[in-house]
ZAKE-360463 format. One record per residue (C-alpha): x negated, y negated, z negated; residue in three letters. Coordinates in steps of 0.02 Angstrom, whole numbers, plus 50000, padded with zeros to 5 digits. Layout:
<papas>
XYZALA...
</papas>
This chain:
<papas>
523174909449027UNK523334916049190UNK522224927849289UNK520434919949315UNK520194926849506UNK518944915449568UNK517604914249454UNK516474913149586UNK514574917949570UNK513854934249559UNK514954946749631UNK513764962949596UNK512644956849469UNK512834972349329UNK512814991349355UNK512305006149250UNK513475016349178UNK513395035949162UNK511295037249154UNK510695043249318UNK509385046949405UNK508775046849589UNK509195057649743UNK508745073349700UNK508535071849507UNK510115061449479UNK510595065849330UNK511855059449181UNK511785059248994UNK512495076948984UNK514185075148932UNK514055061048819UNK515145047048887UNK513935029148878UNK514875017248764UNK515555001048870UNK514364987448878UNK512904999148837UNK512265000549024UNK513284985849109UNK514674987849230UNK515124979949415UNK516104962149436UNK517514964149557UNK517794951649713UNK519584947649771UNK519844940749926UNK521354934349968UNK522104932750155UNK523584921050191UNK525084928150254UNK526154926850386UNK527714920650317UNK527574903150263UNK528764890450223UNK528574870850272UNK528384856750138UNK529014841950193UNK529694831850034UNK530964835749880UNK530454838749710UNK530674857449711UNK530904857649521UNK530244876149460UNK530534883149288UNK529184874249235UNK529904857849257UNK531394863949175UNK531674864048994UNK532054879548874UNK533884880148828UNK533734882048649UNK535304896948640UNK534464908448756UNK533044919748710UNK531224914548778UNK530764920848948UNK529344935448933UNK528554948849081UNK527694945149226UNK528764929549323UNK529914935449442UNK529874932249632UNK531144917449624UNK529914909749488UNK528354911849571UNK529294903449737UNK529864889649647UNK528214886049552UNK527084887649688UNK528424875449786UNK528574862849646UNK526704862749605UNK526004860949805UNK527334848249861UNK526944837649715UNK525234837349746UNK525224835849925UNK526444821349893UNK525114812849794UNK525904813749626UNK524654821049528UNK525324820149343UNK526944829249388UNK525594842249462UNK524424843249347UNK526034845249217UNK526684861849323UNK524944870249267UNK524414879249106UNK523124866449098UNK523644848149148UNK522074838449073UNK520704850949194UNK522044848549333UNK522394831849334UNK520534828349336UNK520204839049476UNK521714833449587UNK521124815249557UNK519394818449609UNK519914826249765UNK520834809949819UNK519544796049749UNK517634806349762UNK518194818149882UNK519154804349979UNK520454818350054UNK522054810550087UNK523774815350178UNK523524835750108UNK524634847250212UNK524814862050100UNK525874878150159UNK526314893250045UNK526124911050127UNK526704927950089UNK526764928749900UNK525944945449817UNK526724947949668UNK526114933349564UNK524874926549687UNK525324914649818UNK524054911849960UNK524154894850050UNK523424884950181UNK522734867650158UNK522554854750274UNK521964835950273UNK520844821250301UNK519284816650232UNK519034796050284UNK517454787750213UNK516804769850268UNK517554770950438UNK517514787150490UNK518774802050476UNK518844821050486UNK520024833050478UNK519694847950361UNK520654863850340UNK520494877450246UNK521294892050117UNK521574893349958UNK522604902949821UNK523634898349663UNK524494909949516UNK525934909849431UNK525894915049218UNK527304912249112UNK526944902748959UNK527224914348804UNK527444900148681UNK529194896348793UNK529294906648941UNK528944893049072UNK528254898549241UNK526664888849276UNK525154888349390UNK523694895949328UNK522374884349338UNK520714887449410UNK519544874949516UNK519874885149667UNK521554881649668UNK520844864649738UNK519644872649855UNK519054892649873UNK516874885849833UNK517334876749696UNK516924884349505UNK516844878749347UNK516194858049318UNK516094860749546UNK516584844249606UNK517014839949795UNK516104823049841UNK516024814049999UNK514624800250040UNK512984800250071UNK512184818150056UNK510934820349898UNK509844830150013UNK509484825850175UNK509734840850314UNK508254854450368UNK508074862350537UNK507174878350439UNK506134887550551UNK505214905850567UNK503464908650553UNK503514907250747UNK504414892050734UNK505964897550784UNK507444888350712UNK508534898950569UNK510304896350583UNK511834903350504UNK512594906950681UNK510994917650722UNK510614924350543UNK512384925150441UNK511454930250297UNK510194914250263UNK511894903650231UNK511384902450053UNK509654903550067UNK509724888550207UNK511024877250062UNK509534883949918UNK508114878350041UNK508834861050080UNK509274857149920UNK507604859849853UNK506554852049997UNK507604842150106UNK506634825950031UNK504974834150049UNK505424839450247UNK505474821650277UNK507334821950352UNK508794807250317UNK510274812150238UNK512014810950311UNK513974806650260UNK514404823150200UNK515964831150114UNK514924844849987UNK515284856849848UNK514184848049692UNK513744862649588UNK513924858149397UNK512114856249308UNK511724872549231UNK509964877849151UNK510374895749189UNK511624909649229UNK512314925249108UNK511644936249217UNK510134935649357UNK509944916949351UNK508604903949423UNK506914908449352UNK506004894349240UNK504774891749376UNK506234887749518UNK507164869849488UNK508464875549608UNK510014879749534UNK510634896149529UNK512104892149676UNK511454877349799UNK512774865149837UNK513614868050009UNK514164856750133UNK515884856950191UNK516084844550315UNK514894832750420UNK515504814850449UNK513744811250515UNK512404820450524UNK510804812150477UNK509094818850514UNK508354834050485UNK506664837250424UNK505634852950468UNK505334864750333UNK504004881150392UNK504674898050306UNK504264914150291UNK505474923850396UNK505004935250551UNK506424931650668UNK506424949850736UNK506374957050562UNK507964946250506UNK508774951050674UNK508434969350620UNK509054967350451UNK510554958450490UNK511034972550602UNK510564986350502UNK511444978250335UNK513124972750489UNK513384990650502UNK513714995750311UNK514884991550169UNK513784981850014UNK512194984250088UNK510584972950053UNK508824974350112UNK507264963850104UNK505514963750188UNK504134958150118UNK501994958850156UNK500974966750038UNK499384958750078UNK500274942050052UNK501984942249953UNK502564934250101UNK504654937250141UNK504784943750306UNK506704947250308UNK508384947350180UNK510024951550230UNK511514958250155UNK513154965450214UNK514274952250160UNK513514936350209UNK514544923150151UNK514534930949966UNK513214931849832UNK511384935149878UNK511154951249807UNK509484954449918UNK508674938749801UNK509954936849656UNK510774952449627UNK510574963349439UNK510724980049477UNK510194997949386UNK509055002849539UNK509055023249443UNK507465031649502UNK506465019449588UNK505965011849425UNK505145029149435UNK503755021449528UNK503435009349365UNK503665021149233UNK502335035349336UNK501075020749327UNK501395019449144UNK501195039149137UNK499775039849222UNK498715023249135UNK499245032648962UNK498655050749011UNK500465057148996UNK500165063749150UNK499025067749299UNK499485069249501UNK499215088649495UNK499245092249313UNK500685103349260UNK501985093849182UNK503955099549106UNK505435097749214UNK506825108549103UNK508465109149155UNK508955095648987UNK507905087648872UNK508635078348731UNK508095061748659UNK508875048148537UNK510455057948528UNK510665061148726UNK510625075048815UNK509905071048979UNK510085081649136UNK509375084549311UNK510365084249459UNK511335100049485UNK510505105349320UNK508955109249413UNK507275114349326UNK505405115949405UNK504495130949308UNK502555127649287UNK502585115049403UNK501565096749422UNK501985080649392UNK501545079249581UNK503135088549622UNK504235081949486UNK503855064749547UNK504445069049727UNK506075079049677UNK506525066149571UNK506455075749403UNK507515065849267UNK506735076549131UNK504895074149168UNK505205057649135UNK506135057648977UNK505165073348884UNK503695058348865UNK504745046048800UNK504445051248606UNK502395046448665UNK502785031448707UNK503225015748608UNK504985002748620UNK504124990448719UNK502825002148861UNK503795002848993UNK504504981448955UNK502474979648960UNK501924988049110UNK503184982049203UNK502814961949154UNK501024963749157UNK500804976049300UNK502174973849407UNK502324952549369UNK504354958249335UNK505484951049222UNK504614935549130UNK505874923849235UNK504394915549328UNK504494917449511UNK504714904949617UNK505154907949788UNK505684894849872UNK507644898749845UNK508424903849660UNK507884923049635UNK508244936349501UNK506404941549421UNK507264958149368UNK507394964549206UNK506664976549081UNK507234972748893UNK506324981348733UNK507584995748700UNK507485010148594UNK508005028148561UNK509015034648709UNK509115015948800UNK507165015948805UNK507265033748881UNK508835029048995UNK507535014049046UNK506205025949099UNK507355033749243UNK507995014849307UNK509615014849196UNK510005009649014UNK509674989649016UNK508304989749185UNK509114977049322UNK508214975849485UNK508694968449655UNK508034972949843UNK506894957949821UNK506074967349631UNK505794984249705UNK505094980649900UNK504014971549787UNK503774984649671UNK503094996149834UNK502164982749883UNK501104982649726UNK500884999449758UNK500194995449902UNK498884982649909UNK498714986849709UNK499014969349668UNK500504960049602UNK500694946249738UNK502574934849690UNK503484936149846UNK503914919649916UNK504724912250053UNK503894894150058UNK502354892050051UNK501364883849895UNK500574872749981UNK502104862450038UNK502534857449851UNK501244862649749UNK502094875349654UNK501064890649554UNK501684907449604UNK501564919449463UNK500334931249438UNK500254947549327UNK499004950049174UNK498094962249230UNK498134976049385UNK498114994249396UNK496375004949389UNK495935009049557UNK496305026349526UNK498045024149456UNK498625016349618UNK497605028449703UNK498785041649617UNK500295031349638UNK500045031349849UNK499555049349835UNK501325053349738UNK502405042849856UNK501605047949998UNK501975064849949UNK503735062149899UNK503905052250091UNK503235069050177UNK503965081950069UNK505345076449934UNK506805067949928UNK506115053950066UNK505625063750194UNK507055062350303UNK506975043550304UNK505145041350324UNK504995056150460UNK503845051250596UNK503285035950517UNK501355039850519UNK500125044250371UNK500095026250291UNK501595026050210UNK502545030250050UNK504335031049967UNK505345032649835UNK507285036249815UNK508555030849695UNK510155031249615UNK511235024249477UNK512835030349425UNK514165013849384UNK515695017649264UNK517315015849405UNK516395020149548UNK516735036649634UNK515045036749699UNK513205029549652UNK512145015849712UNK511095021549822UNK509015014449800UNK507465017549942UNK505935009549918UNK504355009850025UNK502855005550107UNK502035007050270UNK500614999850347UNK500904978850262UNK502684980850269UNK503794984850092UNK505584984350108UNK507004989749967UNK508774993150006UNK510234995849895UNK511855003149966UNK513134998849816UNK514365015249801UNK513345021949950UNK512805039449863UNK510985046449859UNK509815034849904UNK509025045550046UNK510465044950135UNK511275028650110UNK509785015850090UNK508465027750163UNK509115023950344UNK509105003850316UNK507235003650254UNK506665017250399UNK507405004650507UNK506384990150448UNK504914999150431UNK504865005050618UNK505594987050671UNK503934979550571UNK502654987250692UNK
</papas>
């Protein structure tokens, strides 16, 4: 089979690598290189562009080798197909199918029962007719083109245009030149069991709205595309609106996703449909969120001017969502969805363990060596740094690696997996939000994975949407489940934790990252922010990236915000500006 490009989903779910730690106290597993699979790793996003130089398709058959047939004297074709191949594939395949013969295309593709399907649905349930498809500049095996046609449906018509991409693999059992197929070769949304429909809508449309009652839009907010498709899907019925004739994306039924999936207590699934084209409109019902209009403005520009950058706000007192944006809008929804090593902001979690167990106290003196070995790891401080004599207070706000792991032989497989359900309400897969949401996750390891977990890395995944909720907990003491609809509009149970912090643990907990906000490795960031406030920085180191992901949590006043900066460096410098930002925007 060809190369699978457009598996489309979850385009950062993943990280971990090299154990790290947070800015400051980064850290590694000494020289011991992590074993593949052991920590994760990053999925990779192509996009393609369509070139310049394309070629018209206005009839002929445009036989390619793979409408030829093997001459039985010469040897079978192997290698990559050459440039003439991939032209005359790509020609053969697109001018068949644009000329409505879908067997012959279906037969020029290394999978002609899945392509035949999908080219028939896109004439009889996606009603598309007269397709206008137009090869551009090939790149090596991949051949961008431009499609072009009309979606008619009870009377009315539409013209639709849009991009798309095909490959070209050579067969090995013969040598024949064929197009790779995936279901974006029929359109760039559509993924495995995706079908294009046009009729009446399933869900009828929302005019979402702020907490001011401002209307959220896509044009306004690029990064609530998603959340807007997740929103109607799951309450366009209850908003009261009337659907429309629609041309959508139907997602293919799916109880839940490899990796940072819809929670049990969410029935939306874990990509909404999307609408493609409006043949008429219907009417929308109005559906109350969350969102502060000024914070979303804020984050949108803050996460606009970097390179994989997510944020999200959210109100202690509450668990209300005040704001979620990430850098690339149209893509996955890391701020909600995203699975992510968030290194030494999980710091916050693990201290709380520390401190409920005794393992440590705010001024007691506690180790930070230069290494400390554990499970057959030797684990390291940033820059091989050591306090001598000092307390876990200042350990906590340099971000010691060490002071963490030297406890983890107290502790058992499955502390820090409990505190961080029962305490912190993270990864049972219960929240429900309002859109589909990663809980996080913290999985029962052991031996150097369970200490790995203690400094955010061996098998710990956390999104912007965990950790600002993470701080917030801090803040108000209480696990509240963020959420971005209210409760009362369906009924729904949020989730709750088992139990809460002592006072004086989160007492201690405000005291450390207030400390660490004023005079460690957060300072910068939360400089001038006033005396309520607290932070905590982070990194994690991913195998193939040339830098970390940069982590900043915090707290000020009843505002909580968590940014991630993917390959952005320490987490004071790369995240630590986006969460300042929000906080100051916040009040």
């Amino acid at each position: 089979m060809g190369k699978r490009r457009r598996a489309a989903g979850r385009k950062n779910v993943g990280g971990g690598g090299r154990v790290g730690g947070g800015v400051g106290g980064g850290g590694r597993v000494g020289n011991t290189k992590v074993r593949p699979g052991v920590l994760g790793g990053a999925a990779a996003v192509v996009v393609c562009g369509v070139g310049a130089a394309a070629f018209a398709l206005s009839g002929g058959s445009g036989s390619g080798s793979g409408d030829g047939s093997t001459v039985d004297e010469k040897p079978v074709a192997s290698g990559p197909p050459k440039p003439a191949e991939v032209r005359s594939t790509a020609r053969a395949f697109l001018t068949a199918w644009s000329a409505g013969d879908v067997t012959r295309a279906a037969a020029l593709t290394d999978d002609p029962t899945a392509a035949k399907k999908a080219l028939t649905s896109y004439r009889k349930d996606a009603h598309l007719t007269k397709p206008r498809l137009t090869p551009g500049k090939r790149a090596g095996a991949d051949v961008p083109f431009k499609a072009a046609a009309t979606v008619s449906y009870e009377g009315k018509s539409k013209a639709l245009a849009y991009e798309s991409e095909l490959t070209v693999v050579r067969r090995k059992s013969d040598g024949k030149t064929l197009v790779g197929w995936e279901p974006s070769v029929v359109h760039p949304d559509l993924k495995e069991g995706d079908r294009l429909i046009t009729g009446e809508a399933g869900d009828p449309p929302i005019k979402a709205v702020d907490r001011d009652g401002a209307e959220l839009t896509t044009a306004k907010y690029p990064s609530l595309g998603t959340v807007l498709d997740g929103l109607r899907e799951k309450y366009g019925k209850k908003a009261g609106g009337k659907a429309g004739i629609e041309l959508r994306v139907v997602r293919a039924e799916k109880a839940e996703t490899k990796k940072g999936g819809t929670g049990k207590g969410n029935d939306a699934k874990s990509t909404p449909d999307k609408t493609l084209l409006t043949l008429s409109p219907g009417t929308p019902g109005t559906l109350k969120t969350t969102f502060s209009g000024s914070l979303q403005s804020a984050a949108e520009r803050e996460t606009a001017k970097r390179k994989r950058a997510s944020v999200v706000v959210v109100k202690p007192s509450t668990g209300e969502i005040l704001a979620a944006a990430n850098s690339e809008p149209a893509g996955f929804n890391t701020a909600f969805q995203g699975s992510i090593a968030p290194g030494s902001t999980m710091k916050v979690v693990s201290a709380s363990m520390l401190l409920e167990k005794k393992l440590a106290g705010v001024d007691k003196k506690h180790p930070c060596p230069k290494y400390e070995t554990y499970g057959g790891w030797k684990f390291q401080n940033d820059d091989k740094f050591q306090i001598k004599g000092g307390t876990f207070r200042a350990s906590f706000a340099r971000s010691c690696n060490t002071a963490f792991i030297s406890q983890a032989k107290k502790l058992e497989n499955d502390s820090l997996t409990r505190q961080a359900q029962e305490v912190f309400g993270l990864g049972r897969d219960n929240w429900s939000i309002g859109v589909p949401s990663f809980d996080g996750a913290v999985p029962v390891q052991s031996d150097a994975q369970m200490a790995a977990s203690l400094i955010g890395q061996g098998g710990v995944r956390m999104n912007p949407l965990n950790m600002a909720s993470v701080a917030a907990t801090v803040k108000s003491g209480t696990f509240r489940q963020p959420y971005l609809v209210s409760p009362d509009i369906d009924d729904r149970k949020l989730a709750t934790a088992t139990r809460k912090m002592s006072g004086s643990t989160a007492a201690a907990l405000r005291d450390l990252m207030h400390y660490t906000a004023v005079a460690g490795t957060a300072a910068k960031p939360m400089s001038g922010l006033g005396s309520d406030m607290g932070a905590k920085t982070g990194s994690a180191e991913v195998d193939g990236q040339k830098k970390p992901n940069g982590w900043f949590t915090a707290y000020r006043g009843d505002l909580a915000s968590a940014a991630v900066v993917q390959e952005g460096g320490h987490g004071g410098d790369s995240a630590g500006p986006v969460v300042r930002a929000m906080l100051r925007a916040g009040g």
